[in-house]
C-alpha positions in Angstrom: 100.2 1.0 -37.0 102.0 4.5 -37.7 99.4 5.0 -40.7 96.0 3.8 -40.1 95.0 6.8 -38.0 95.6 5.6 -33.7 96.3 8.8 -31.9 98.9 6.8 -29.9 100.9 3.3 -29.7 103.1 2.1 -26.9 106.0 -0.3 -28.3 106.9 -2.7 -25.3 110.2 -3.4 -24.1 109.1 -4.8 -20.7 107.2 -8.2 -22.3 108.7 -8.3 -26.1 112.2 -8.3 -27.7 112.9 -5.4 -28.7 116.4 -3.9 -28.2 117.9 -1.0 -29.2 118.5 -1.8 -32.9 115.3 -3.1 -33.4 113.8 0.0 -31.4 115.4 2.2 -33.6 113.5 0.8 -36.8 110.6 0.5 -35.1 110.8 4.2 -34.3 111.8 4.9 -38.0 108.4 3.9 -39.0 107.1 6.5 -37.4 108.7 9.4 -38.8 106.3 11.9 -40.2 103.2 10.0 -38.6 100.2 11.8 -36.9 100.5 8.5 -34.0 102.5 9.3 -31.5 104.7 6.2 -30.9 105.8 5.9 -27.0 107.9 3.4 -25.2 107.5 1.0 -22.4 110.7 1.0 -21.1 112.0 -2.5 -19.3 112.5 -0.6 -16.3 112.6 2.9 -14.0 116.6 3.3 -15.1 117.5 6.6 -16.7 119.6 4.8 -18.6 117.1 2.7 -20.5 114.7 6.2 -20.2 117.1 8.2 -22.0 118.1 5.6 -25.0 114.1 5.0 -25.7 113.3 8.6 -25.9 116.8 9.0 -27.9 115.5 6.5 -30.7 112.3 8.6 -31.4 109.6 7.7 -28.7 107.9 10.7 -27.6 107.2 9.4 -24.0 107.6 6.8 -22.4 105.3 4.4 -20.1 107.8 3.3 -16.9 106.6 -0.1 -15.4 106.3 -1.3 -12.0 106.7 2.3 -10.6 106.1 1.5 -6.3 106.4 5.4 -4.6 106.0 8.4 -5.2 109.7 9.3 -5.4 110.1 6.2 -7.8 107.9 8.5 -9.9 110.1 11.5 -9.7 112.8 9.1 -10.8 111.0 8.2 -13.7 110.5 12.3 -14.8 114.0 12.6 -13.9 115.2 10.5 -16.1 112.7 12.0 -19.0 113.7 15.5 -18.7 117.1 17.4 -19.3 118.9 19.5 -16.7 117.8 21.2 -14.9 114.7 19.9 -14.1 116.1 15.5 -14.8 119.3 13.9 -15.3 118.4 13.2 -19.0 122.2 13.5 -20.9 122.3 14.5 -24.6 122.0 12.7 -27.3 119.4 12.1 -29.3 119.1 10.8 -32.4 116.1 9.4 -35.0 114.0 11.7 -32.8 116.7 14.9 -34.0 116.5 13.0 -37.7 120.2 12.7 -36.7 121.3 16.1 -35.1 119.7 18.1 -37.7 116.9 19.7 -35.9 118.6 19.3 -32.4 118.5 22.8 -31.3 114.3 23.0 -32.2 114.2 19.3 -30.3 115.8 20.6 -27.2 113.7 23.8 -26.8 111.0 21.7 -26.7 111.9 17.9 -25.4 111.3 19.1 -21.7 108.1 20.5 -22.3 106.6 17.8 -24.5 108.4 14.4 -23.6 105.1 12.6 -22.3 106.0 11.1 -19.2 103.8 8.0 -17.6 104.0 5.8 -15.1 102.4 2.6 -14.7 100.2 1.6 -11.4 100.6 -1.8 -11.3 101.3 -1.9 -7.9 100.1 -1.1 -3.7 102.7 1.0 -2.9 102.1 3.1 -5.2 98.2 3.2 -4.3 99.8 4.0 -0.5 101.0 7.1 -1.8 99.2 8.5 -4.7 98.1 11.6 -2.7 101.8 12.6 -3.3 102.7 11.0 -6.8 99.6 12.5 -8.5 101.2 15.6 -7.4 104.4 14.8 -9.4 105.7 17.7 -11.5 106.3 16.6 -15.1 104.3 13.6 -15.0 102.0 13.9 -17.4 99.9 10.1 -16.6 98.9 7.3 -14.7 98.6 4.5 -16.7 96.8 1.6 -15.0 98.0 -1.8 -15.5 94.8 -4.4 -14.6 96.4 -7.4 -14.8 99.6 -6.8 -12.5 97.1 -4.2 -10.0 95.1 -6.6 -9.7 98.1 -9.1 -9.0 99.4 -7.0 -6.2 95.9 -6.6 -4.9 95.2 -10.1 -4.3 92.0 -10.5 -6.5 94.1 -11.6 -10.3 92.0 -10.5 -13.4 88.8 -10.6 -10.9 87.9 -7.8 -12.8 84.2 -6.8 -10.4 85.8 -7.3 -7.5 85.6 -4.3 -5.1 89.1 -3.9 -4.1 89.9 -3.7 -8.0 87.2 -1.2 -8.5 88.0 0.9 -6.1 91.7 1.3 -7.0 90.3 2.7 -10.1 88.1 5.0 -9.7 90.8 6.0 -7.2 93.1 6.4 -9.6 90.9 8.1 -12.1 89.8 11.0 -9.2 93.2 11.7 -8.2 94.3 11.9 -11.1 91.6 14.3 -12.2 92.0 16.4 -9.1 95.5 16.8 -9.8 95.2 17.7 -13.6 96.6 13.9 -14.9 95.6 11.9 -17.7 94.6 8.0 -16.6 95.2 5.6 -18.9 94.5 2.0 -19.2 95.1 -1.1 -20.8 91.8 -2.7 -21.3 92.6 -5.1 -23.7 93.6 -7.0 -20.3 89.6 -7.3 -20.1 89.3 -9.9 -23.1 88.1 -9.8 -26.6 87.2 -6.1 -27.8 84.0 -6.8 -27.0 84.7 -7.0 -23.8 87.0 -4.7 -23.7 84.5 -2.4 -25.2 81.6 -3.3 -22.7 84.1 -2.2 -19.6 85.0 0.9 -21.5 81.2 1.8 -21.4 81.0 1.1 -17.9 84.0 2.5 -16.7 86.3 4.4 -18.7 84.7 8.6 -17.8 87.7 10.6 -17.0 90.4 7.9 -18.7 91.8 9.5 -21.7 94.1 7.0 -22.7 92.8 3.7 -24.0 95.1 0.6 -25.2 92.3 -1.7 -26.6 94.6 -3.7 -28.3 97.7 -5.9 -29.0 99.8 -6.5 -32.3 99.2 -10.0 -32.0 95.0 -9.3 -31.0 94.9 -7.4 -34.8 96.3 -9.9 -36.6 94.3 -12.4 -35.3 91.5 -10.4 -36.2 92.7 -9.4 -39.4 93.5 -13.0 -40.6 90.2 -14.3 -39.4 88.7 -11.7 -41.3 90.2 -13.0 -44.3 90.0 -16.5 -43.8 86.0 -16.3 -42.9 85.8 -13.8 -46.2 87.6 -16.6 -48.5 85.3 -19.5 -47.1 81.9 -17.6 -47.7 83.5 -16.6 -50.9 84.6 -19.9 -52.1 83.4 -22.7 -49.9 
């Protein structure tokens, strides 16, 4: 994934196993890669913040983020003093303290902070959390929005759409990238279809899982092998 040429990947904490050992490898492998690799932490702590972006992420997606000051948390927890509570530390992302003094002129400037709207409250008061300083983008969840909205994976209906485009305005308005996960939407082709519909003014696309390419991938194979030698 750090070679084949995605501009971006988010390694997930919230849903997989990944702890801090195994983060750290992960984040090893993309060391001297043109994809950014960033981080969905397990949840809005500055703790678990801090150690992801420690380990070499270069943002980090915050889940299940409900206000607008539940957003400030989550750039609070991003940043250094003064602007956060981030505390020093870092470590694959300094290759080990070497290049700490270049990483802290620049870690408050380019840590990529995004929170995920999965969630009403949130919709309540995104006038204010679009407004956020240091938070970089909304990154729309369409299974769990969709959840709190009452219509699950009813991807058409209204109340869905509208959060959206909602979203996507405010966002706009305000200077923010949108992204979204629309491998939530089904197959790639699927995904692909709602992209063409949907997806002016989202920069950020996910469009697909680990476990959606490999699938892919070994399929490929296995339908190559039976034409070839059936």
């Amino acid at each position: 994934m750090a070679r084949i040429g995605f501009d971006w990947v988010i390694v997930d904490q919230e849903h997989a196993p990944f702890n801090v050992e195994s983060l750290r490898h992960v984040m090893w492998m993309f060391r001297d890669s043109p994809t950014l690799p960033f981080v969905r932490v397990q949840d809005n702590r500055p703790d678990l913040i801090k150690v992801a972006l420690d380990q070499g992420a270069h943002g980090v997606l915050v889940p299940l983020v409900r206000s607008a000051d539940e957003a400030r948390q989550a750039v609070a927890g991003a940043k250094y003093p003064p602007h956060g509570i981030r505390g020093w530390g870092p470590m694959v992302i300094t290759n080990y303290g070497e290049e700490g003094a270049e990483y802290f002129q620049s870690a408050n400037r380019d840590v990529f902070v995004m929170v995920q709207v999965e969630h009403t409250g949130l919709l309540d008061e995104l006038d204010e959390a679009v407004r956020v300083e240091g938070l970089d983008a909304l990154f729309i969840g369409p299974s769990d929005l969709s959840l709190s909205l009452g219509c699950f994976q009813q991807w058409d209906h209204p109340k869905f759409q509208s959060a959206v485009a909602r979203v996507v305005d405010k966002a706009r308005e305000n200077g923010k990238a949108v992204g979204i996960a629309v491998d939530s939407f089904g197959p790639l082709d699927a995904a692909a279809e709602w992209i063409e519909r949907n997806a002016r003014g989202v920069q950020l696309l996910c469009t697909a899982e680990d476990a959606d390419l490999l699938r892919i991938g070994g399929e490929a194979v296995l339908n190559d092998h039976l034409q070839r030698f059936a």
